[in-house]
Structure formats: C-alpha cells, structure tokens
PDB file of N, CA, C, O and CB in Angstrom:
ATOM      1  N   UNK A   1     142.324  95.963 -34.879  1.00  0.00           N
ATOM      2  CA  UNK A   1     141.324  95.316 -34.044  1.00  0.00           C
ATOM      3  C   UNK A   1     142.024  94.368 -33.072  1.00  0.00           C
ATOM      4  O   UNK A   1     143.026  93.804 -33.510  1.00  0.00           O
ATOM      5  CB  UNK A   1     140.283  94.555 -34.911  1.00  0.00           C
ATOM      6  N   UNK A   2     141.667  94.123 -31.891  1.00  0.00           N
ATOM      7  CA  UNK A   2     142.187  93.724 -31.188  1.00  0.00           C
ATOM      8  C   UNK A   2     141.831  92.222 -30.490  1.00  0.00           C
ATOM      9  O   UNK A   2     140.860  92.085 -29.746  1.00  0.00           O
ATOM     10  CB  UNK A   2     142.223  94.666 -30.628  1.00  0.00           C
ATOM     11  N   UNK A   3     142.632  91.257 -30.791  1.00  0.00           N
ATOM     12  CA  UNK A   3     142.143  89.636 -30.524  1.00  0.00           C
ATOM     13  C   UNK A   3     141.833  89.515 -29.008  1.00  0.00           C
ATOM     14  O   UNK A   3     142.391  90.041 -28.045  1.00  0.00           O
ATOM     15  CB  UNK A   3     143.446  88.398 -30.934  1.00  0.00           C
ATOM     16  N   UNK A   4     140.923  88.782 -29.071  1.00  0.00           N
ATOM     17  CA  UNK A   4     140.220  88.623 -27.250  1.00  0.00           C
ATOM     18  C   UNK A   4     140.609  87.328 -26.959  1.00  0.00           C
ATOM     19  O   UNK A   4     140.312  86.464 -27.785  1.00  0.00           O
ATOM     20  CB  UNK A   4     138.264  88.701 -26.940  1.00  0.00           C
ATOM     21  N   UNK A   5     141.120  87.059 -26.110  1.00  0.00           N
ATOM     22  CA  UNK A   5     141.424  85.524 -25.536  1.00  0.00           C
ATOM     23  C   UNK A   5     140.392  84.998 -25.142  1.00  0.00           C
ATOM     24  O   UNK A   5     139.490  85.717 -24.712  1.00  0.00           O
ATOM     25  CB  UNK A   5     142.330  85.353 -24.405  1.00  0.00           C
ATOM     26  N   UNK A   6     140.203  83.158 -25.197  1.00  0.00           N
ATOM     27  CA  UNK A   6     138.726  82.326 -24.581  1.00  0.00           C
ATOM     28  C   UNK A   6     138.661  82.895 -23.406  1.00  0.00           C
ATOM     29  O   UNK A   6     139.609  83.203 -22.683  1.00  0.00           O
ATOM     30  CB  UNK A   6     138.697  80.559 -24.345  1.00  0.00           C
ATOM     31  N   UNK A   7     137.399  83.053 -23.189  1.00  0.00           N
ATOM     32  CA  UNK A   7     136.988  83.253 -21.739  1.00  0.00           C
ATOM     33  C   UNK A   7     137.201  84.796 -21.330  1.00  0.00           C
ATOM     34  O   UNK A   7     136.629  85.263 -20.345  1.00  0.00           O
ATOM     35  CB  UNK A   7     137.896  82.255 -20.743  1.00  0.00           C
ATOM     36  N   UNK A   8     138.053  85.553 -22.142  1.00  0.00           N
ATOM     37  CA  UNK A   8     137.559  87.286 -21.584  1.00  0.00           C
ATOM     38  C   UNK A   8     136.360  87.621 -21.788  1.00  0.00           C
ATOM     39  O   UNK A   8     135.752  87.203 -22.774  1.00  0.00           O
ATOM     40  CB  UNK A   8     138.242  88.537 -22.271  1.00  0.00           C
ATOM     41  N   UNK A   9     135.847  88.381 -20.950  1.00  0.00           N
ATOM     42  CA  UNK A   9     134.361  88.965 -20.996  1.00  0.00           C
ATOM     43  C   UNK A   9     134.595  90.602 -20.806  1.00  0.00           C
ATOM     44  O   UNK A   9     133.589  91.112 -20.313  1.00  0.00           O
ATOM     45  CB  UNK A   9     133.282  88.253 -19.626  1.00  0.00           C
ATOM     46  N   UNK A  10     135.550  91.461 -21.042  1.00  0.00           N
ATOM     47  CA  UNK A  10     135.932  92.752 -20.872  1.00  0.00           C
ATOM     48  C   UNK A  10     137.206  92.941 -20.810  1.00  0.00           C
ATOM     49  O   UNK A  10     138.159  92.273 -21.210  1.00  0.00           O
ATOM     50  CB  UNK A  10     135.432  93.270 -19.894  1.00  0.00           C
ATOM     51  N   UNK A  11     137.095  94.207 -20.107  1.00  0.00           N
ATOM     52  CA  UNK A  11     138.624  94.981 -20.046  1.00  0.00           C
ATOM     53  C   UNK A  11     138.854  95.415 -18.893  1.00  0.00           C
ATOM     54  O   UNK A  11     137.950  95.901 -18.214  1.00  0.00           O
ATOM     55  CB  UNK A  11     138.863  96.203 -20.916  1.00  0.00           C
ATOM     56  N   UNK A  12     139.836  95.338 -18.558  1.00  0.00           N
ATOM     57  CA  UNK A  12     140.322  96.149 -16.731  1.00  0.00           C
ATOM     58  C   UNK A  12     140.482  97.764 -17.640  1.00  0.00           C
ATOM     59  O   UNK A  12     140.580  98.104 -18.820  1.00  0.00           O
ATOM     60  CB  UNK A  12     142.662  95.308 -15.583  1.00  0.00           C
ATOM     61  N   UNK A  13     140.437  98.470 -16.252  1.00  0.00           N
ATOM     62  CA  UNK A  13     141.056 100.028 -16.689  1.00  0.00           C
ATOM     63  C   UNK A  13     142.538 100.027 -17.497  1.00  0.00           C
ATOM     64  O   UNK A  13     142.994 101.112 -17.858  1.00  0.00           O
ATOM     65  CB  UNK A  13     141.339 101.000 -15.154  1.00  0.00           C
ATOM     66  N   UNK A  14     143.133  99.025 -17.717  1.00  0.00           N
ATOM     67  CA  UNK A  14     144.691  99.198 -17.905  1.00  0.00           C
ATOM     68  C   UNK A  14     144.297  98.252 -19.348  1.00  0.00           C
ATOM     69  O   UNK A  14     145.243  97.554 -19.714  1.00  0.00           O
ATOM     70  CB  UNK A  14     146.039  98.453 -16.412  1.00  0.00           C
ATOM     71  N   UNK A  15     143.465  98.179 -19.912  1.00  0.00           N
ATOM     72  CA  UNK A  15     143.509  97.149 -21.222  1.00  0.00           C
ATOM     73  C   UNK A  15     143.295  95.768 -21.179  1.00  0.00           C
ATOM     74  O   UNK A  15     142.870  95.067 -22.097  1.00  0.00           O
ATOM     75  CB  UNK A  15     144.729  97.148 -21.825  1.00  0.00           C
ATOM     76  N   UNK A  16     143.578  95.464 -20.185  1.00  0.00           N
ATOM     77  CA  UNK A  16     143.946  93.664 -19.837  1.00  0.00           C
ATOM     78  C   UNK A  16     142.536  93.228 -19.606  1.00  0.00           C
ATOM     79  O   UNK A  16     141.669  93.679 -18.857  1.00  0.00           O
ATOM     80  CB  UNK A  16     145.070  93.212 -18.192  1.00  0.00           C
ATOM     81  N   UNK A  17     142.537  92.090 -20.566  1.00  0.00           N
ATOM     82  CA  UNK A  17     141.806  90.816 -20.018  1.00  0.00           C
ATOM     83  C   UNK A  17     141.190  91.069 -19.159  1.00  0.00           C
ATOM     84  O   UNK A  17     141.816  91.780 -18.374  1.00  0.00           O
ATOM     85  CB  UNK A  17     142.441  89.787 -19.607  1.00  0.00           C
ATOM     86  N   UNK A  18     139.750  90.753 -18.708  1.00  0.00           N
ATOM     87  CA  UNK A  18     139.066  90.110 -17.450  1.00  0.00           C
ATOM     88  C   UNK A  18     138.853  88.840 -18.033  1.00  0.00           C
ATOM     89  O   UNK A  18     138.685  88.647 -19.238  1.00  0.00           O
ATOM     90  CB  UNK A  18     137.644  90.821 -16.845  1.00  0.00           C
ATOM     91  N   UNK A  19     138.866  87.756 -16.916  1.00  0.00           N
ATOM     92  CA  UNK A  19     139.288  86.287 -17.454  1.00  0.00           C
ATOM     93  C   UNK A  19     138.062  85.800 -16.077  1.00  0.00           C
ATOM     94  O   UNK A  19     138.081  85.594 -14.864  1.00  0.00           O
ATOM     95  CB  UNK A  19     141.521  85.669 -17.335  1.00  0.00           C
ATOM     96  N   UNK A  20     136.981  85.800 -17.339  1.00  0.00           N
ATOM     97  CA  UNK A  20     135.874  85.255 -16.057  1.00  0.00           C
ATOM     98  C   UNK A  20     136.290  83.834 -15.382  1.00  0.00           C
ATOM     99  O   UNK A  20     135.989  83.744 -14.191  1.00  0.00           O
ATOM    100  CB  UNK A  20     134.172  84.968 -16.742  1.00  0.00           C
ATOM    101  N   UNK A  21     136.708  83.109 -15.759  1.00  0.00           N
ATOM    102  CA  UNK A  21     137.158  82.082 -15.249  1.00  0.00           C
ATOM    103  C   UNK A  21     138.233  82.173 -13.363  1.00  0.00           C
ATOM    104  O   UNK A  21     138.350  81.351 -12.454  1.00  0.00           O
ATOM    105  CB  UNK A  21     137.988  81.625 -16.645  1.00  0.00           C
ATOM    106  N   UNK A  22     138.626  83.194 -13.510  1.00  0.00           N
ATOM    107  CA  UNK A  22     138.930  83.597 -12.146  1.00  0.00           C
ATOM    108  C   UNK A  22     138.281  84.243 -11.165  1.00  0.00           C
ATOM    109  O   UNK A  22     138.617  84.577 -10.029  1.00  0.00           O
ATOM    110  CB  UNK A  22     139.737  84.165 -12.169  1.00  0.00           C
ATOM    111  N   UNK A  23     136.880  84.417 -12.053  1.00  0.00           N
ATOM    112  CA  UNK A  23     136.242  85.478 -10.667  1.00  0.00           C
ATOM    113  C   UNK A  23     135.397  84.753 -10.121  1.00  0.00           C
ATOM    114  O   UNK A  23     134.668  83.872 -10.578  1.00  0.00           O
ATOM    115  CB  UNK A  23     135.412  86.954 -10.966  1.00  0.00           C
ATOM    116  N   UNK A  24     135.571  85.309  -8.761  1.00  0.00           N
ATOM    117  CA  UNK A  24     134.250  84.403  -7.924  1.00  0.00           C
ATOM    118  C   UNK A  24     132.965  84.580  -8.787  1.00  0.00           C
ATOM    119  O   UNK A  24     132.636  85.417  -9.628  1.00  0.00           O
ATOM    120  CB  UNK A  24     133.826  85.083  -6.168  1.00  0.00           C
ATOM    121  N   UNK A  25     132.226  83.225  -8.143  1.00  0.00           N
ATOM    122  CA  UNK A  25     130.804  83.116  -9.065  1.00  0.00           C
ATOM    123  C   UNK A  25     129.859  84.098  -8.871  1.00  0.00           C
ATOM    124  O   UNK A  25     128.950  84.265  -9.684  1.00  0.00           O
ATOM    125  CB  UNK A  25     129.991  81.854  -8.820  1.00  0.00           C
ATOM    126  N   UNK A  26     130.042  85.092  -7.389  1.00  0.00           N
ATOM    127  CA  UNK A  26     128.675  86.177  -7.058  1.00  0.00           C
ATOM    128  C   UNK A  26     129.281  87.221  -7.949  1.00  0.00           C
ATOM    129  O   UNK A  26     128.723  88.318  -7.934  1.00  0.00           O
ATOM    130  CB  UNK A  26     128.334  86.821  -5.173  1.00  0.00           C
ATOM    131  N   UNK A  27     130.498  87.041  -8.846  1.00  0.00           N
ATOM    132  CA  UNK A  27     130.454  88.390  -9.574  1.00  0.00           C
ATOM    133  C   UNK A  27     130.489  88.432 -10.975  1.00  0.00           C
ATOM    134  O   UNK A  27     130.916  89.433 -11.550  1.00  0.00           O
ATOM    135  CB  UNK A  27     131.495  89.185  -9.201  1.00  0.00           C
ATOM    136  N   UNK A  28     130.029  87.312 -11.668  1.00  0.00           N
ATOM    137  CA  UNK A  28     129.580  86.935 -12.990  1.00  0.00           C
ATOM    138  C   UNK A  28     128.487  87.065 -12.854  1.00  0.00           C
ATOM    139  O   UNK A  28     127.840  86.624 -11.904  1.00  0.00           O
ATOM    140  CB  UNK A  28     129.846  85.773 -13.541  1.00  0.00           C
ATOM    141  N   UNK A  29     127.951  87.869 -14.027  1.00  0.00           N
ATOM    142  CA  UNK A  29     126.465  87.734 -14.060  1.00  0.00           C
ATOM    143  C   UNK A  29     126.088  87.160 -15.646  1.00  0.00           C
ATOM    144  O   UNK A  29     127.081  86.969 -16.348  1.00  0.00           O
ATOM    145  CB  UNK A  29     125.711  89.334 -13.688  1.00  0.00           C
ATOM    146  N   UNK A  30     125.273  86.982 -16.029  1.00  0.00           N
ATOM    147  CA  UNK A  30     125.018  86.525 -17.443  1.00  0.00           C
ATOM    148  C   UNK A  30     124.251  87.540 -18.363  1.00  0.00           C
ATOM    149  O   UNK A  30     123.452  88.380 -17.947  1.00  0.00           O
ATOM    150  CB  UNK A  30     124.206  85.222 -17.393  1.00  0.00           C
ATOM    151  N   UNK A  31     124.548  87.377 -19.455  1.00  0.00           N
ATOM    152  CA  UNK A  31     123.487  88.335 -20.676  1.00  0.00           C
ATOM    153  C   UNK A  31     122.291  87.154 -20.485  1.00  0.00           C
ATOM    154  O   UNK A  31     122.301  85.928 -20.376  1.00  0.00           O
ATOM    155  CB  UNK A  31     124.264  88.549 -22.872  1.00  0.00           C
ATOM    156  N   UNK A  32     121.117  88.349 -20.507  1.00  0.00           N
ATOM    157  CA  UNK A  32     119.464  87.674 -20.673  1.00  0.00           C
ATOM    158  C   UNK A  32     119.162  87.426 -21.918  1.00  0.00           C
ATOM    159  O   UNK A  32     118.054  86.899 -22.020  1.00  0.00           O
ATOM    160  CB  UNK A  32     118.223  88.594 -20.212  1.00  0.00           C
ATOM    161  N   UNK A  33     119.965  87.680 -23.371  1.00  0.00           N
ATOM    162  CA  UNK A  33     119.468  87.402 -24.213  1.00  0.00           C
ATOM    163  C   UNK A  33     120.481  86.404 -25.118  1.00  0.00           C
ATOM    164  O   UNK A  33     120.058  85.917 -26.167  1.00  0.00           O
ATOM    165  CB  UNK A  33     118.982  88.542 -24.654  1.00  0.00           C
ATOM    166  N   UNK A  34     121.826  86.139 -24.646  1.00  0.00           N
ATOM    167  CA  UNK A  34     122.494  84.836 -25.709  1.00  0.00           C
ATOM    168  C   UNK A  34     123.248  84.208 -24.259  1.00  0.00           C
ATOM    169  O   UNK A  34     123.871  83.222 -24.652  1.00  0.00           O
ATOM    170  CB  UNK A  34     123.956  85.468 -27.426  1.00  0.00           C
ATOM    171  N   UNK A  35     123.432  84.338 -22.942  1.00  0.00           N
ATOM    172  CA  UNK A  35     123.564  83.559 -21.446  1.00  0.00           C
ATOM    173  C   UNK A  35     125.039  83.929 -21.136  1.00  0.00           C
ATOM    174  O   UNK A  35     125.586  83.659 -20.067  1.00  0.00           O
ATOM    175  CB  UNK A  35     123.305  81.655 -21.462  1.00  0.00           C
ATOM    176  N   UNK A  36     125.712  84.664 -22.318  1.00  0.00           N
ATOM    177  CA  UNK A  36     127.075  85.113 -22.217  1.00  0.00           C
ATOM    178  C   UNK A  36     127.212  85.381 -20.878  1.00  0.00           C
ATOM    179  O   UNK A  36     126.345  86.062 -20.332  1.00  0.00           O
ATOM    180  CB  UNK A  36     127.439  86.280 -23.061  1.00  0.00           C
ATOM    181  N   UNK A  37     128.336  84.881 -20.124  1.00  0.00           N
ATOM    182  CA  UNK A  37     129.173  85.932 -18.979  1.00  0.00           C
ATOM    183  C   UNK A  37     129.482  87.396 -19.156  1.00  0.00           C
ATOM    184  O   UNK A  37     129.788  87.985 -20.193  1.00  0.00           O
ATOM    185  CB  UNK A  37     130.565  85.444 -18.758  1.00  0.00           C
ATOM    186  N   UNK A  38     129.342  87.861 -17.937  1.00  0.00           N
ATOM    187  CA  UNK A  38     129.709  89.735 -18.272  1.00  0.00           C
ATOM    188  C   UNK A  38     129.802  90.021 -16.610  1.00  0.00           C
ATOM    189  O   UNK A  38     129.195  89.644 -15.608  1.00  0.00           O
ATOM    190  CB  UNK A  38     127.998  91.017 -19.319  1.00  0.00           C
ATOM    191  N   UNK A  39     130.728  90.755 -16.869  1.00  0.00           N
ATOM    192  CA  UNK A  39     131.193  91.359 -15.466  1.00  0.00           C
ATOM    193  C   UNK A  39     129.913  92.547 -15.021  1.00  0.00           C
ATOM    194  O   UNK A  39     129.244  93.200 -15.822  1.00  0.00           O
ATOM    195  CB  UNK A  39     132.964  92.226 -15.682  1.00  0.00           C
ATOM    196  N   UNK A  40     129.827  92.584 -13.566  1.00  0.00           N
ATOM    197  CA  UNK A  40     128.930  93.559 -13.001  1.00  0.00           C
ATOM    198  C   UNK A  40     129.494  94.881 -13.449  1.00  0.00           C
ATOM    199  O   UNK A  40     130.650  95.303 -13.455  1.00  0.00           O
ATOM    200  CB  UNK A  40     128.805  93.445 -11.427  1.00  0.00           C
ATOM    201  N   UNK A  41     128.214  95.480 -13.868  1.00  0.00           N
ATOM    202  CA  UNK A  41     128.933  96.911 -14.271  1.00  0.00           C
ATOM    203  C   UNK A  41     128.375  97.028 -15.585  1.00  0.00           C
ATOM    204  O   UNK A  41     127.615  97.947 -15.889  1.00  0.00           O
ATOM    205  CB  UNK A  41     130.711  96.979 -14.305  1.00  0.00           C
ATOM    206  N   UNK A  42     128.900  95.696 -16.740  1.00  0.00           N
ATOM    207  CA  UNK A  42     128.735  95.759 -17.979  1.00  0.00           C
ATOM    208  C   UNK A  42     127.746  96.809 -18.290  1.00  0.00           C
ATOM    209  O   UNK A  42     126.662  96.834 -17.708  1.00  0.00           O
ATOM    210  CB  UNK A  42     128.428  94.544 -18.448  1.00  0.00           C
ATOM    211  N   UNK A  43     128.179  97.945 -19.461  1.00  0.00           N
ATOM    212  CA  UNK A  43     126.815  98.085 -20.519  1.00  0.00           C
ATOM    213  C   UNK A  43     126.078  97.147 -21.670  1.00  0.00           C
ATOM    214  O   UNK A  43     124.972  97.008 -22.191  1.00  0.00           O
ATOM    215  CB  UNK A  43     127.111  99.132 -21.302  1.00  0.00           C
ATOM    216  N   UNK A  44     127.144  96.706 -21.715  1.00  0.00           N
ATOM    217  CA  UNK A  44     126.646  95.780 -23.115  1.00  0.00           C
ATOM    218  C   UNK A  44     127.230  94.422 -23.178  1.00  0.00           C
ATOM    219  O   UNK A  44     128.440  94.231 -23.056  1.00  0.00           O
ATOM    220  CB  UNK A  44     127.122  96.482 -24.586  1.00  0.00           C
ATOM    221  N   UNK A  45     126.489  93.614 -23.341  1.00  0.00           N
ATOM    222  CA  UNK A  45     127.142  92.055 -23.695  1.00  0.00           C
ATOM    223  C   UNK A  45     128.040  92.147 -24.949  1.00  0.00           C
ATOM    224  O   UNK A  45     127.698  92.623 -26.031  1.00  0.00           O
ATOM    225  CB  UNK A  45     125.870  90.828 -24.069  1.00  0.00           C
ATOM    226  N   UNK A  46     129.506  91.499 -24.567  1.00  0.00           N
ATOM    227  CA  UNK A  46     130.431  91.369 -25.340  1.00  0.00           C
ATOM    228  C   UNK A  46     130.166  90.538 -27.001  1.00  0.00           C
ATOM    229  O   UNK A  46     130.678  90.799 -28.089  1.00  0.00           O
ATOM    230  CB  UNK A  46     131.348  90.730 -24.413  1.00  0.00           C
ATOM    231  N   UNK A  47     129.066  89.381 -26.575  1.00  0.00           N
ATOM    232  CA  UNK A  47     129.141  88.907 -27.765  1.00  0.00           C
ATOM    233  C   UNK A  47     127.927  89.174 -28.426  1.00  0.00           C
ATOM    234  O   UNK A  47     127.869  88.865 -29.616  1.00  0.00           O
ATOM    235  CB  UNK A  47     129.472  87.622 -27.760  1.00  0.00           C
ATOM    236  N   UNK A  48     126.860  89.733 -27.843  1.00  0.00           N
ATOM    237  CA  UNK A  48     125.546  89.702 -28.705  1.00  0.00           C
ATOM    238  C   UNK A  48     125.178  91.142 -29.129  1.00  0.00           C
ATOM    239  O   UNK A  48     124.538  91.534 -30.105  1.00  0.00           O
ATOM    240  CB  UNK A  48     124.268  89.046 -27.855  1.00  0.00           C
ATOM    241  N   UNK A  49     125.924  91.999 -27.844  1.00  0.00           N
ATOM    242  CA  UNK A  49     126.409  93.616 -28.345  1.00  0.00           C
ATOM    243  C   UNK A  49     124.415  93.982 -27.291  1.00  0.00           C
ATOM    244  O   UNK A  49     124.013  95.139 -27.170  1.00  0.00           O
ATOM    245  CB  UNK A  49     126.662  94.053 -31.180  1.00  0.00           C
ATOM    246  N   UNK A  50     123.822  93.118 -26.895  1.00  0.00           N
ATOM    247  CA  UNK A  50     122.821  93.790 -25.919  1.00  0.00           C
ATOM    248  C   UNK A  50     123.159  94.541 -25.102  1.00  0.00           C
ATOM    249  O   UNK A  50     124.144  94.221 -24.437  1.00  0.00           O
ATOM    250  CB  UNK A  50     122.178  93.097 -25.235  1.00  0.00           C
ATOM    251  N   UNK A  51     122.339  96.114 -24.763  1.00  0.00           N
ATOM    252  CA  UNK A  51     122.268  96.864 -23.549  1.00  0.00           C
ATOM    253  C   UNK A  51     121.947  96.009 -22.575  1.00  0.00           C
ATOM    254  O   UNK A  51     120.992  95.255 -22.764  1.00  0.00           O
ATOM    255  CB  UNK A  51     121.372  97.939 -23.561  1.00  0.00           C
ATOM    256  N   UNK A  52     122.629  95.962 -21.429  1.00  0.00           N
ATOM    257  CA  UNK A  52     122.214  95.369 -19.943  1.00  0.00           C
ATOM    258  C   UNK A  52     122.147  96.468 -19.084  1.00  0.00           C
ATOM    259  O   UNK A  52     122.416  96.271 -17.899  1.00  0.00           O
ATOM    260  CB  UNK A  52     123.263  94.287 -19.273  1.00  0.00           C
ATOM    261  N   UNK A  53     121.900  97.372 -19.385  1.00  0.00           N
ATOM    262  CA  UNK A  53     121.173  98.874 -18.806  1.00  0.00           C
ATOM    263  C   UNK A  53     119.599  98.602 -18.215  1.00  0.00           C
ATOM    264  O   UNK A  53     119.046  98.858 -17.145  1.00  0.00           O
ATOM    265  CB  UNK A  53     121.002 100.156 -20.290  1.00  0.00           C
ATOM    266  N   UNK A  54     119.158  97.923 -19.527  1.00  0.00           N
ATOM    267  CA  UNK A  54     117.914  98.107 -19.174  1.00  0.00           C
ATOM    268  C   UNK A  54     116.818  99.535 -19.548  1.00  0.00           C
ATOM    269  O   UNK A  54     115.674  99.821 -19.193  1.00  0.00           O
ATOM    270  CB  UNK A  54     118.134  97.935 -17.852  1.00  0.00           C
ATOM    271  N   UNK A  55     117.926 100.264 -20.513  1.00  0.00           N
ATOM    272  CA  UNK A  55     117.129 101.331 -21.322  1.00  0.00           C
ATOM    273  C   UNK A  55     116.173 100.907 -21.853  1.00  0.00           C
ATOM    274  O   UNK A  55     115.458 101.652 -22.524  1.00  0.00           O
ATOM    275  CB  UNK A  55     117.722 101.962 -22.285  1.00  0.00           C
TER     276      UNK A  55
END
C-alpha cells in the first residue's frame, strides 16, 4: 500500500503526487460531502471514497 504525503489529493499519469497546495485556486475543486480538495477530473474523493460523477 502506498503512503500519501499531507496535502496530495491524487496522482499524475507517472505516479507522483498532485500537491494541491501548488495549484492555482480555479483548479481545486472540493468534495460536496466531507469539503476534501480534489483535482478537476476526479471520480472519487480521495478521503471519503464519494463518486463526484454525479451517477
């Protein structure tokens, strides 16, 4: 299993870290159900494991 550093909210194509803390603010968006950060795109919130699909 693989340890996540504070503040990652995903994965680049290559494995690495996304480190919301560096991204501009129009490209954080939040989970609607625990306020987590998650990169645009996300399927699922990293920590609460919600669809952000919207299925």
């Amino acid at each position: 299993m693989r340890n996540h550093c504070a503040g990652a909210i995903g994965f680049c194509e290559d494995g690495e870290d996304i480190d919301w803390l560096f991204l501009p603010v129009p490209q954080i968006n939040f989970c609607p159900k625990c306020g987590t950060p998650v990169v645009p795109g996300a399927r699922f919130c990293g920590k609460c494991g919600i669809s952000l699909r919207g299925e």
